[in-house]
Phi, psi and omega in degrees: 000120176246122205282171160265140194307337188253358183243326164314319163276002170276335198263315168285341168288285180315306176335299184266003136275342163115341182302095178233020152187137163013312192286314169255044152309119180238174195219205208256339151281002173266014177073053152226125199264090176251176160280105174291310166322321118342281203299323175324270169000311178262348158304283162308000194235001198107305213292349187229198203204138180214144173208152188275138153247143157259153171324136185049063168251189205252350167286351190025090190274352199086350194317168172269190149326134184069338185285157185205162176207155146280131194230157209224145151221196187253136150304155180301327190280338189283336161290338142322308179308287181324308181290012177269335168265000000 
């Protein structure tokens, strides 16, 4: 499977946040700028894994009343992939 220059940096950005499950999952509020559409992508392909948090959820994001994010990590194959360059 051959990845794109933008989805390899999307596989390294979860890498280098530590995100490999749902508790160290990160988002666009944790000041990470991802591509949903990228991200979609590498979803359909496995590597990534995705869920909505919502406000007062057990992760405690801060969110305000009503606010939710998506936040992302890596499936075990997509942390292969990354750590394979």
């Amino acid at each position: 499977m051959q990845l794109t220059v933008r989805q390899i940096e999307q596989l390294d950005a979860l890498a280098a946040a530590g995100a490999t499950s749902l508790k160290t999952a990160i988002g666009p509020y944790d000041g990470h700028p991802f591509n949903n559409m990228i991200l979609g992508r590498l979803q359909f392909m496995g590597l990534t894994e995705s869920k909505v948090i919502r406000a007062g959820s057990q992760r405690g994001n801060g969110l305000r009343s009503g606010g939710q994010q998506t936040v992302y990590w890596l499936t075990p194959a997509g942390l292969t992939k990354a750590q394979q360059r």
